[in-house]
PASEBA-1860 file (N, C-alpha, C; in nm, 3 decimals):
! residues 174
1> XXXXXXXX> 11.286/9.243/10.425/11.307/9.327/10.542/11.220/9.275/10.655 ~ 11.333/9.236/10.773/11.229/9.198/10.894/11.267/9.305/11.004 ~ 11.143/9.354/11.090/11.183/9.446/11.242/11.158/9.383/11.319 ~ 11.240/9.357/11.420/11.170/9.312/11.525/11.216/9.401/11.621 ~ 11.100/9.418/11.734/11.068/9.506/11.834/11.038/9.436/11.983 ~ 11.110/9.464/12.097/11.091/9.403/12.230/11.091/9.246/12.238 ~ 11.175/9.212/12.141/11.164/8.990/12.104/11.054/9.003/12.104 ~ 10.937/9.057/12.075/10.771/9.021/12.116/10.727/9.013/11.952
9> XXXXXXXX> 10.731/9.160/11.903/10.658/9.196/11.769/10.775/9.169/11.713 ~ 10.685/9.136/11.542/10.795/9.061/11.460/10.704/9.123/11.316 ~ 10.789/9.191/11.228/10.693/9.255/11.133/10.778/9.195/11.030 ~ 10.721/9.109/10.914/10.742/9.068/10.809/10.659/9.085/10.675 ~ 10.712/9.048/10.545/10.622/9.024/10.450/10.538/8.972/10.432 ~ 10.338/8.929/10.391/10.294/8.858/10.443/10.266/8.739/10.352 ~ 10.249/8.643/10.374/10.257/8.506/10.280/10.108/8.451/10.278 ~ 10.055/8.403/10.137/9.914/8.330/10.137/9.881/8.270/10.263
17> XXXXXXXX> 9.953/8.217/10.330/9.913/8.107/10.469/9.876/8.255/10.605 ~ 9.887/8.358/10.594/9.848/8.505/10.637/9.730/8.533/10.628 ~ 9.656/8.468/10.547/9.538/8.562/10.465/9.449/8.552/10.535 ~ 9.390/8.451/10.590/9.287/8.436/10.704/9.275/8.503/10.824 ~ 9.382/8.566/10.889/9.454/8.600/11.022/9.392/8.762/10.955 ~ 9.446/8.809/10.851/9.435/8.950/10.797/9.265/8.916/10.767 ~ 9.149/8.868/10.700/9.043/8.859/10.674/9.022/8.873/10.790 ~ 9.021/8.821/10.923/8.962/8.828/11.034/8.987/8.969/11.076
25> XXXXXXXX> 9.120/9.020/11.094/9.149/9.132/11.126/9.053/9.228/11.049 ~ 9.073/9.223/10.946/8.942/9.326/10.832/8.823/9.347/10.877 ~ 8.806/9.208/10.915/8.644/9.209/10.952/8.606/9.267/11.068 ~ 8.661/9.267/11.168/8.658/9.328/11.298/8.668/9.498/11.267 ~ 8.733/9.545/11.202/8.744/9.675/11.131/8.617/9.729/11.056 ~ 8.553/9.635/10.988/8.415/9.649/10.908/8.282/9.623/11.058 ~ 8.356/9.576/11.162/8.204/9.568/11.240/8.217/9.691/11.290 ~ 8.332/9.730/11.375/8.376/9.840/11.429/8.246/9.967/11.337
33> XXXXXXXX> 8.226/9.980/11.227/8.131/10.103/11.184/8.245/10.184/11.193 ~ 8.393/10.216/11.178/8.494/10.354/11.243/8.586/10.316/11.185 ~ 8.603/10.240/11.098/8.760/10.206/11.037/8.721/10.169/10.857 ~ 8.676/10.194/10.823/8.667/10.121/10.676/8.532/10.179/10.633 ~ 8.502/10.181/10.500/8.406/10.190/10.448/8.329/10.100/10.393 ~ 8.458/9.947/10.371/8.341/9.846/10.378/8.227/9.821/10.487 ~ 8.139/9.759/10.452/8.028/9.713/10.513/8.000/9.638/10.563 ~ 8.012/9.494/10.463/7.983/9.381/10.436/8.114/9.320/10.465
41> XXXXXXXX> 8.136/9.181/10.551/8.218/9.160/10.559/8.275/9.075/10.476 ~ 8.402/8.998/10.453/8.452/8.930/10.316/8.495/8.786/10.418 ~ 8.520/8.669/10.293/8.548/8.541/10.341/8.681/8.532/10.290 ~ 8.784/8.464/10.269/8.929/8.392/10.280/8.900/8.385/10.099 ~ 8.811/8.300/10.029/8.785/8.317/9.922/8.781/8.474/9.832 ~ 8.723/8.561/9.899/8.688/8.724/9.854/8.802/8.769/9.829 ~ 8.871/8.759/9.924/9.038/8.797/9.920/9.188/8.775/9.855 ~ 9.185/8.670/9.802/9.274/8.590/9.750/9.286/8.684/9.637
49> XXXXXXXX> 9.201/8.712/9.541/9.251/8.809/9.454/9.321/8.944/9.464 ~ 9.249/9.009/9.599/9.338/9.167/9.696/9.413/9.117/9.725 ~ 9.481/8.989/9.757/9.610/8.953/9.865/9.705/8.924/9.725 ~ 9.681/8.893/9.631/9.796/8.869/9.487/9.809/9.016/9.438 ~ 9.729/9.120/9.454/9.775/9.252/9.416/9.844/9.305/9.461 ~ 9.934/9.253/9.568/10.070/9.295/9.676/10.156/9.208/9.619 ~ 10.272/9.306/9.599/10.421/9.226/9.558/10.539/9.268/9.645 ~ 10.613/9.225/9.718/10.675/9.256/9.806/10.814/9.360/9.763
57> XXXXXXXX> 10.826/9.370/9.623/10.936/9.470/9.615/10.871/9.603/9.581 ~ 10.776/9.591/9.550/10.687/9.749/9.515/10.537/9.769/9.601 ~ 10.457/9.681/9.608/10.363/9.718/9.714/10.335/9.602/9.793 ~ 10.390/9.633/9.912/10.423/9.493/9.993/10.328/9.484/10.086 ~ 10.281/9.378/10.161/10.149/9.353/10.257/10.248/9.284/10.352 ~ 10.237/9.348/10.428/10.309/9.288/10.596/10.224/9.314/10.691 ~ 10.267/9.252/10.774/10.212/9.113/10.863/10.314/9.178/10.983 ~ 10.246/9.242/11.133/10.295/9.196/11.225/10.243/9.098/11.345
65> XXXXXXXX> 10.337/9.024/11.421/10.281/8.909/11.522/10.358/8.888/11.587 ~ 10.270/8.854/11.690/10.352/8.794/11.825/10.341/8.690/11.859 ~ 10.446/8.597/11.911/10.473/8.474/11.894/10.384/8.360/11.798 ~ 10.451/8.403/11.695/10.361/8.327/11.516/10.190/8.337/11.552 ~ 10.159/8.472/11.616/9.976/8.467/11.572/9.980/8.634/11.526 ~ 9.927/8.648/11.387/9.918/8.767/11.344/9.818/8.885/11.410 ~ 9.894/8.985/11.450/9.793/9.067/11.545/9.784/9.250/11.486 ~ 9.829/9.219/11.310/9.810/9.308/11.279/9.888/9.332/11.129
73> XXXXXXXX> 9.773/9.438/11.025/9.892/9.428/10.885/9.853/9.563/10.853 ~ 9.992/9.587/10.784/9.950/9.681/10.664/10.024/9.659/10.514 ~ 9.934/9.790/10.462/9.951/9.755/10.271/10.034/9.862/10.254 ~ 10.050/9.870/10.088/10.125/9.982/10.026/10.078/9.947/9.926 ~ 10.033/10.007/9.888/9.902/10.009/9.738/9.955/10.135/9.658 ~ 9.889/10.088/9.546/9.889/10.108/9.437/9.806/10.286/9.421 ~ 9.847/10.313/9.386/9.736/10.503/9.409/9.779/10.554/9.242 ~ 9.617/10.524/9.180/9.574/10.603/9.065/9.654/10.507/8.975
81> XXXXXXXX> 9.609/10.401/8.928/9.703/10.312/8.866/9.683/10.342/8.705 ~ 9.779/10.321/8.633/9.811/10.351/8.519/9.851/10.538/8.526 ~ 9.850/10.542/8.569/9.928/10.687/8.588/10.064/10.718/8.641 ~ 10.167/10.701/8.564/10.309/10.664/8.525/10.331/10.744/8.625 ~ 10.291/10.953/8.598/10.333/10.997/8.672/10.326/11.078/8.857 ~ 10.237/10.945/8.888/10.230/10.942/9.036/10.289/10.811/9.061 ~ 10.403/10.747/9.008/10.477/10.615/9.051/10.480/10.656/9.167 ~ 10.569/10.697/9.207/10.596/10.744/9.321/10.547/10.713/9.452
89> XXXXXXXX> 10.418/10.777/9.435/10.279/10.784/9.559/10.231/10.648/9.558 ~ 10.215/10.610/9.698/10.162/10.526/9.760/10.030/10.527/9.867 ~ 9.932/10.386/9.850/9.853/10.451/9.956/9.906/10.303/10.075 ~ 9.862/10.367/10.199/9.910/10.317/10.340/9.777/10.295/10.386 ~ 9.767/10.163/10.437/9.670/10.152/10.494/9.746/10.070/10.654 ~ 9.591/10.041/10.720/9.620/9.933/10.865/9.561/9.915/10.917 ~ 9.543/9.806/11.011/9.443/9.744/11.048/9.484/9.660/11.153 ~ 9.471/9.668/11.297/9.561/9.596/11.404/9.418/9.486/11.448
97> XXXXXXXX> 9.457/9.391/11.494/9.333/9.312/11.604/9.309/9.377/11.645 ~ 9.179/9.398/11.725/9.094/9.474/11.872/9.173/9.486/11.980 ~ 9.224/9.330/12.006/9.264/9.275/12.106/9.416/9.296/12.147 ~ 9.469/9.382/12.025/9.586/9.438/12.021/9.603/9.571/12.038 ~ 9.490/9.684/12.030/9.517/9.801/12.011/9.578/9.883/12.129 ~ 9.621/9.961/12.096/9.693/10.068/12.210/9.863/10.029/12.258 ~ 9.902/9.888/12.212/10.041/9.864/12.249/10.166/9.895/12.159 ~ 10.121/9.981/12.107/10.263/10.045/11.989/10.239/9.925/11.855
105> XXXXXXXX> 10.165/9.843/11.809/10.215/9.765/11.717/10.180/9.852/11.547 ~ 10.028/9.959/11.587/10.038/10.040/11.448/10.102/10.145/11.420 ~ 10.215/10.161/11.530/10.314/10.252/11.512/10.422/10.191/11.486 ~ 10.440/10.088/11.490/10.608/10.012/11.437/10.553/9.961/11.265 ~ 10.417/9.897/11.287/10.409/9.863/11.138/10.417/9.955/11.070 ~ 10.349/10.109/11.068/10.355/10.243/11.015/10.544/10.277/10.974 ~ 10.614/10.233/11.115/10.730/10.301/11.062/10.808/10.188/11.027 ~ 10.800/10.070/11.017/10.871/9.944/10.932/10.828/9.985/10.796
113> XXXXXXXX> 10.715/10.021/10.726/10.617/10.055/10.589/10.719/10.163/10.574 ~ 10.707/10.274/10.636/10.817/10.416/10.582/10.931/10.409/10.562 ~ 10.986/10.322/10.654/11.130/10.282/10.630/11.189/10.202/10.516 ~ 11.060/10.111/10.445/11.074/10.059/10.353/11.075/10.140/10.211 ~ 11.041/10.201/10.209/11.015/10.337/10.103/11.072/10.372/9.987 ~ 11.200/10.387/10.107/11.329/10.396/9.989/11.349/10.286/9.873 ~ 11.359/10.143/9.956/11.369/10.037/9.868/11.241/10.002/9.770 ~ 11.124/10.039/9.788/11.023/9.984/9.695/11.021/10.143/9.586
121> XXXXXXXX> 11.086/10.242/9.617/11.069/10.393/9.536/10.996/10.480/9.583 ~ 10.890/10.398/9.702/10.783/10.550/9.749/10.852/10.698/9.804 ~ 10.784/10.767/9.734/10.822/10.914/9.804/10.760/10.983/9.921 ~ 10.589/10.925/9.857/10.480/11.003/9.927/10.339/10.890/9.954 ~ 10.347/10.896/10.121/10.241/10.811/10.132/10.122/10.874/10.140 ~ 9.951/10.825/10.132/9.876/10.889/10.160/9.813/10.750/10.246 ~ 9.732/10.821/10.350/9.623/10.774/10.410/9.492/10.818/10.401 ~ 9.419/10.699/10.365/9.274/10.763/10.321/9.201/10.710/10.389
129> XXXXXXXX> 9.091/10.775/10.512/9.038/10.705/10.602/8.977/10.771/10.645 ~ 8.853/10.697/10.745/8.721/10.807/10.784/8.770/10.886/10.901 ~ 8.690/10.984/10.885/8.693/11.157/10.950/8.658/11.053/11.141 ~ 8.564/10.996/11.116/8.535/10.933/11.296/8.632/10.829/11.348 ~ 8.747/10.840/11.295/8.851/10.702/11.325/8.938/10.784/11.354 ~ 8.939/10.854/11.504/8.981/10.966/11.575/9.134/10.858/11.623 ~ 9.158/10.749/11.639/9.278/10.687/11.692/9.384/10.670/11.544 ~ 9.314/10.642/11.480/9.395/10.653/11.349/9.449/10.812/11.299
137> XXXXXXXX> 9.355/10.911/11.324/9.424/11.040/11.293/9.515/11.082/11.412 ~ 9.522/11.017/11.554/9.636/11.035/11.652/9.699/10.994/11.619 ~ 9.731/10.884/11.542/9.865/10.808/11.506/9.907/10.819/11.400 ~ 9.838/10.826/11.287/9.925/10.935/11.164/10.035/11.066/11.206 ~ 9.914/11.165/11.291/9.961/11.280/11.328/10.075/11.276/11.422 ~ 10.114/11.170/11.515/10.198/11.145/11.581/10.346/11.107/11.511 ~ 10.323/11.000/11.379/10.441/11.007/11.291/10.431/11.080/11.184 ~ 10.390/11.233/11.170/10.404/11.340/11.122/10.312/11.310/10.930
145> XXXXXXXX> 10.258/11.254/10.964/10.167/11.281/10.872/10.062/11.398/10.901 ~ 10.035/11.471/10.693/9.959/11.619/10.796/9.841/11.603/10.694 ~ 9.722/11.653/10.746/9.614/11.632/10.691/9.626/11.712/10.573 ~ 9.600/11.627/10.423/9.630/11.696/10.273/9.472/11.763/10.268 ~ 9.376/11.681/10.303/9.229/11.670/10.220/9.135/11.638/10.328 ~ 8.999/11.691/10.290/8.891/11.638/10.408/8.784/11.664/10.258 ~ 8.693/11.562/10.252/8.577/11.528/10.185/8.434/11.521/10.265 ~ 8.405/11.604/10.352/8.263/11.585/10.434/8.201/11.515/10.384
153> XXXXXXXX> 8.100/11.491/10.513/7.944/11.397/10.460/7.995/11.309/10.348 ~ 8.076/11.261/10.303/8.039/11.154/10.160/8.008/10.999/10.227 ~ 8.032/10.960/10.315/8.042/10.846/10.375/7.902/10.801/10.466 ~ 7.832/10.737/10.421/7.682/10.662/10.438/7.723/10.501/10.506 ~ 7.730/10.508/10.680/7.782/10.422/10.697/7.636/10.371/10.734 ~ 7.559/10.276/10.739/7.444/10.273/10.765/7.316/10.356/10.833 ~ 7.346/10.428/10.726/7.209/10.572/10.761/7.331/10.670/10.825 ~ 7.450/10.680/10.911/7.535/10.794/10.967/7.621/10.820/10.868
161> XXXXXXXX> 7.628/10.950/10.838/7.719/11.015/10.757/7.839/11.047/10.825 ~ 7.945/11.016/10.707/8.122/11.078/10.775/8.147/11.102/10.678 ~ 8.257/11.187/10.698/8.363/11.221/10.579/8.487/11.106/10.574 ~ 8.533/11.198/10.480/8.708/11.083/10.411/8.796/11.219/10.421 ~ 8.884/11.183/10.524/9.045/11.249/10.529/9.147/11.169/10.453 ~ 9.245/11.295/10.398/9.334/11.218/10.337/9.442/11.264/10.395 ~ 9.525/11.208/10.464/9.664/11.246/10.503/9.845/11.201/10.449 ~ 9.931/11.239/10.454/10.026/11.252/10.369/10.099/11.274/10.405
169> XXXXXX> 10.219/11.223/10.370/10.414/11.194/10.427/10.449/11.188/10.289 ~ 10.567/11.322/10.349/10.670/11.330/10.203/10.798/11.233/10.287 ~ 10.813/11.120/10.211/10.955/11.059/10.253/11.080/11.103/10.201 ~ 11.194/11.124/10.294/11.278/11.142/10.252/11.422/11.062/10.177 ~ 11.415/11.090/10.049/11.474/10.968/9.971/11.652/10.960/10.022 ~ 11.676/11.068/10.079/11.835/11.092/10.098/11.838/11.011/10.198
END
């Protein structure tokens, strides 16, 4: 499954030769202190094992970009594994460049991921992400994701405490 949006954005599956483009993207997310709970940032090596835990017919890692430079991805992960009976549930993540934010691209990757749904089996996505990543809860809430869960204080981002929201889309399989 490919979208493309304004001939500009181009959202595809993402391929090993991706992985660097997405590590960089990560990392900018981990300096940020507001998007992730990693810390520490990861190298092209760190990753290679997270980037083979995506399979494109059941939890797929896409890749959107504009004119062939990746400026943004998301996942569909795996939630509570070995537990037959949450197949179903998926977790959603994302992560755009800096240098990209605010131009619609984590709202097309969000709804290219939902639209895919049907075909990989998801029913129900969750987003799990910090309570101070106030642009990420506008844009869930904007494509009707509704806050399931809030976990205060658990989050020790260097000496500042946040919580973990969890938010949630029932897809519709019809």
């Amino acid at each position: 499954m490919r979208t493309k949006m304004k001939n500009e954005l181009s959202i595809r599956v993402s391929t090993i030769t991706d992985l660097a483009s997405i590590v960089d993207i990560y990392n900018q997310a981990i300096r940020s202190k507001c998007a992730t709970g990693d810390i520490v940032e990861f190298t092209i090596e760190d990753r290679i094992e997270w980037f083979h835990t995506y399979e494109s017919n059941s939890y797929p890692l896409y890749v959107a970009e504009i004119e062939n430079v990746i400026v943004g991805y998301c996942t569909i992960s795996l939630y509570r594994q070995g537990r037959a009976a949450m197949s179903s549930v998926a977790e959603i993540s994302y992560y755009l460049d800096y240098a990209y934010h605010e131009q619609g691209i984590g709202t097309a990757l969000i709804k290219h991921a939902i639209a895919d749904c049907k075909r990989i089996g998801k029913e129900n996505l969750l987003a799990i992400l910090l309570d101070i990543n106030t642009p990420s809860i506008g844009l869930l809430e904007k494509l009707n994701f509704k806050k399931w869960g809030h976990f205060p204080d658990i989050i020790d981002l260097h000496g500042n405490k946040c919580g973990q929201l969890i938010y949630g889309l029932k897809i519709s399989t019809t």
